[in-house]
C-alpha positions in Angstrom: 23.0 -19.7 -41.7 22.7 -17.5 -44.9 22.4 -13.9 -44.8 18.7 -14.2 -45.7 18.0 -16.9 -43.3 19.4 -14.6 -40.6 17.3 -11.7 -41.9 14.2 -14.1 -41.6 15.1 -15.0 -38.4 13.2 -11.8 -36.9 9.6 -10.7 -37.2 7.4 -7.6 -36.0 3.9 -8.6 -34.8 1.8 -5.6 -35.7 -1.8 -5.1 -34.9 -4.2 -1.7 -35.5 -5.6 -0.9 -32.5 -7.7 2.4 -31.1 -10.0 1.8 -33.5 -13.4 3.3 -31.8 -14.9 6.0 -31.5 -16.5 7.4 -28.1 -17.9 5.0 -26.3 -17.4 2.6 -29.1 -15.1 0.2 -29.2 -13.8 -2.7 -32.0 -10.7 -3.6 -30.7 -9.2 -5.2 -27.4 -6.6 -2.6 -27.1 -5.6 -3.7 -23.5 -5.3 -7.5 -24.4 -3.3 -6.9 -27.7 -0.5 -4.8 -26.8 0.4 -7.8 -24.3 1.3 -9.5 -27.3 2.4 -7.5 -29.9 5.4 -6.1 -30.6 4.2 -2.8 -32.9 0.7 -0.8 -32.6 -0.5 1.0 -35.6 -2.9 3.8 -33.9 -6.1 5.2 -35.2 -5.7 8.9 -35.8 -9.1 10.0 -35.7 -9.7 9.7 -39.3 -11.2 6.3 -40.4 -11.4 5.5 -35.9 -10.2 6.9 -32.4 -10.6 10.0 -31.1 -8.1 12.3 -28.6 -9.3 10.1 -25.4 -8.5 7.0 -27.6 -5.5 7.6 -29.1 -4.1 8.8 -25.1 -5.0 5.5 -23.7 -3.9 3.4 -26.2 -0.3 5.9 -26.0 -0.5 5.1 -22.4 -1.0 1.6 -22.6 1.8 1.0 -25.5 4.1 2.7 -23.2 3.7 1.3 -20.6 4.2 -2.5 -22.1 7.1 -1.4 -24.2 5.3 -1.5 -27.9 6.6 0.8 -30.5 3.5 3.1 -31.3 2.9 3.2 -35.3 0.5 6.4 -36.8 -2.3 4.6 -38.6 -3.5 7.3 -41.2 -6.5 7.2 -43.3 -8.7 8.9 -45.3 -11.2 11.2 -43.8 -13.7 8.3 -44.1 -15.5 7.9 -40.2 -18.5 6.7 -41.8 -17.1 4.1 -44.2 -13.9 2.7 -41.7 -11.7 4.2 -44.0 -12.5 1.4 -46.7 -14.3 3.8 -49.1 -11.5 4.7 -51.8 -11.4 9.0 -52.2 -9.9 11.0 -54.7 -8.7 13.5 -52.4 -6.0 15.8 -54.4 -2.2 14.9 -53.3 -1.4 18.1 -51.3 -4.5 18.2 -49.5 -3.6 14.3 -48.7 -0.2 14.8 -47.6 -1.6 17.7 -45.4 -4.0 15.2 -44.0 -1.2 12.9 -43.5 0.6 15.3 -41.5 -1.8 16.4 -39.6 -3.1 12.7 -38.0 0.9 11.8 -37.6 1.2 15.2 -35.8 -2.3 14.5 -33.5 -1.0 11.2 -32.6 2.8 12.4 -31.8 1.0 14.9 -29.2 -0.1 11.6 -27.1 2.8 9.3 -27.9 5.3 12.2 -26.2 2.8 12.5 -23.4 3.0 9.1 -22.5 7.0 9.3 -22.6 7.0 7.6 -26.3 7.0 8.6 -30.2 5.4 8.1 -33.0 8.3 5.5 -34.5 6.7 4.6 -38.2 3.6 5.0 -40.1 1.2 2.8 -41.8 -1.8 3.9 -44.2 -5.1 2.0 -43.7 -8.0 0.4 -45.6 -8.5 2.5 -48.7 -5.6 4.4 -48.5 -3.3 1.4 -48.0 -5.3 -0.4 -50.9 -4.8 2.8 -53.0 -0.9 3.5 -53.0 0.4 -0.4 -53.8 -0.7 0.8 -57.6 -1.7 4.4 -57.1 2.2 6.9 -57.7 0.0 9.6 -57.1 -1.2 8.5 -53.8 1.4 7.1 -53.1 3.6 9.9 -53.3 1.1 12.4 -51.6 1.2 10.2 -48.2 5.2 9.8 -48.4 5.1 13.6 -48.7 3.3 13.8 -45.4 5.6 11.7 -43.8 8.4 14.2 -44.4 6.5 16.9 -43.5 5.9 15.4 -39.9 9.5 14.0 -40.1 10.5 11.6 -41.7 9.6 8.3 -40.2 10.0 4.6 -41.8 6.8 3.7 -43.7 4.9 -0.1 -43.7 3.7 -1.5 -46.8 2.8 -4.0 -49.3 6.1 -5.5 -50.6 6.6 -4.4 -54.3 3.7 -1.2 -53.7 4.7 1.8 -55.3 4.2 3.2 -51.5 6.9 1.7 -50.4 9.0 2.5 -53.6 8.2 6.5 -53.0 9.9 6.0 -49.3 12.4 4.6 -50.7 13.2 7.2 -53.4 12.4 10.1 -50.6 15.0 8.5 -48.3 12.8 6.8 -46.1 12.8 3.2 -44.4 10.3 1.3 -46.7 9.6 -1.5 -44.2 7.0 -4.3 -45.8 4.6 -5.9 -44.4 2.8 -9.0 -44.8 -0.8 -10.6 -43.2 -1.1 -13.8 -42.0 -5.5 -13.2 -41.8 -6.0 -12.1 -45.5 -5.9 -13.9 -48.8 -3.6 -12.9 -51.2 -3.7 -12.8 -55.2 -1.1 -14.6 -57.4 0.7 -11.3 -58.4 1.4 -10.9 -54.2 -1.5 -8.2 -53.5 -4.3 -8.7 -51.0 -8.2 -9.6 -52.5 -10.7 -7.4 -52.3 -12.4 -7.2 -49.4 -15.2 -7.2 -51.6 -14.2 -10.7 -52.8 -15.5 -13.9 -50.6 -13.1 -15.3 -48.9 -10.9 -12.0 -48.6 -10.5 -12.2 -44.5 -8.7 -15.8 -43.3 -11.1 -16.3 -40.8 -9.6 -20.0 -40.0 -7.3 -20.0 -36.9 -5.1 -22.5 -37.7 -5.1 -21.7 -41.4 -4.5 -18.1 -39.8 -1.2 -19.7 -37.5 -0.2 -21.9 -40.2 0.0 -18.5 -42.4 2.1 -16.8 -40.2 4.6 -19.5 -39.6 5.0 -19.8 -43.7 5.3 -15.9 -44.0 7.8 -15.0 -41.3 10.0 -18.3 -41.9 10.0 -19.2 -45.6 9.2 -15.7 -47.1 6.5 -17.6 -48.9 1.8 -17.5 -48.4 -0.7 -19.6 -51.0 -2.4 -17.3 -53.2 -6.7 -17.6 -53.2 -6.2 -19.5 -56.8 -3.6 -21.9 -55.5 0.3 -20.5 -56.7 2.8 -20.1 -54.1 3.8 -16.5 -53.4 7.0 -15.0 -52.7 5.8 -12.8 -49.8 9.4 -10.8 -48.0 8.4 -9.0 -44.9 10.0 -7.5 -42.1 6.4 -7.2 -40.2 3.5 -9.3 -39.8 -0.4 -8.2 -39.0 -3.2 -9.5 -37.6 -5.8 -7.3 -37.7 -7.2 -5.9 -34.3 -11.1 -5.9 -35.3 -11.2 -9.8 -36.1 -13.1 -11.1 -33.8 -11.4 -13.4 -31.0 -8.0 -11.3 -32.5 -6.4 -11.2 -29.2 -6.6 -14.8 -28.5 -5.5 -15.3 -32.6 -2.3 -12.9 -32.0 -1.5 -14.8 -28.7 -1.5 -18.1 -31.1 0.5 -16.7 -33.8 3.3 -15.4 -31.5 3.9 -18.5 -29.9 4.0 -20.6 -33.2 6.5 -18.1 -34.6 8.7 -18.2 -31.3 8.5 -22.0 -31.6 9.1 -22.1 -34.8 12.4 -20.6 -33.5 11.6 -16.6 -34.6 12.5 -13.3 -32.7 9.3 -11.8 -32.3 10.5 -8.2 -32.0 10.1 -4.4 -33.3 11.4 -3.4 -36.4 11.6 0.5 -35.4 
């Protein structure tokens, strides 16, 4: 087996998860972390709140799942899908600050905050945005240092890298994907896979051959260490359950990168 086939031969299944708000709820918290391997928390800014963010702690510790800070912009209102022009060290502050409200509840339950991975807008915003980019990286040293998930080839990832952080990237088996290797718009019809098998077959492609069909048809080149499936799809529990047993059949190690 070559070196890259053995590096292929592991996956991360990551899924974001906390995401409500009081006695609001979007995501199945309880049914996904008994099939993913990596949980990237709401940190109160785009969803979750301090009750939230405990028992989802609680819960990932309990069932052995690495717990991930999910940091947004301060964006309740629009899910954190609204892009912001919020000025880099008031961002990186920000940054901080939801890594350090999560770590609080992550220790509690015995755990730690092991990575961190921006959402929505924010996530959007640093694959082409240095500025961005470099303003959340600089949050993650101020709260430590931790590895940071993102779009392969995003300038996020290449600011971790430069500030001597693990750049891990990512991939998603539920959204389309342009020909230059970025994710559509949500904006965009047909942005969100909402096809199971499509979804499965997806997954499969990404983790084994490195490789996803872009909207307009090309094959991608698509190198990732991690795999989503977004928590707020509906039915997403039942569509991570899928994907983690095609991957292990497919002869993958479904396991946590941090």
């Amino acid at each position: 087996m070559t070196q890259s086939a053995v590096a292929r031969a592991r996956i991360d299944l990551n899924a974001d998860l906390g995401e409500g708000f009081g006695r609001w709820r979007l995501t199945d918290d309880e049914a996904l972390l008994a099939v993913v391997t990596s949980a990237n928390v709401a940190c109160g800014f785009h969803a979750g709140d301090p009750a939230t963010m405990r028992r989802v702690c609680d819960l990932a510790a309990e069932r052995g799942v690495v717990i991930g800070a999910q940091v947004s912009y301060r964006d309740l209102a629009g899910f954190g899908r609204r892009t912001m022009d919020v000025p880099p060290d008031e961002l990186a502050a920000e940054v901080a600050y939801q890594i350090g409200a999560l770590e609080v509840f992550a220790r509690a339950a015995g755990a730690a905050v092991a990575y961190v991975k921006p959402h929505g807008a924010l996530y959007n915003r640093a694959v082409q945005d240095a500025e961005q980019a470099e303003a959340v990286v600089a949050g993650v040293r101020m709260a430590g240092g931790l590895p940071v998930l993102g779009l392969p080839g995003s300038r996020l990832l290449a600011a971790a890298e430069r500030a001597g952080l693990a750049a891990v990237p990512e991939a998603f088996a539920d959204r389309a994907y342009t020909a230059a290797g970025t994710l559509v718009s949500r904006r965009e019809p047909g942005a969100v896979v909402d096809d199971a098998d499509a979804v499965v077959a997806r997954a499969v492609a990404l983790a084994r051959d490195g490789r996803v069909t872009a909207s307009t048809g090309e094959e991608v080149a698509v190198a990732a260490r991690s795999l989503c499936v977004h928590g707020d799809t509906p039915g997403a529990a039942l569509l991570a359950a899928r994907v983690r047993r095609e991957l292990e059949d497919a002869g993958l190690r479904v396991e946590a990168f941090a």
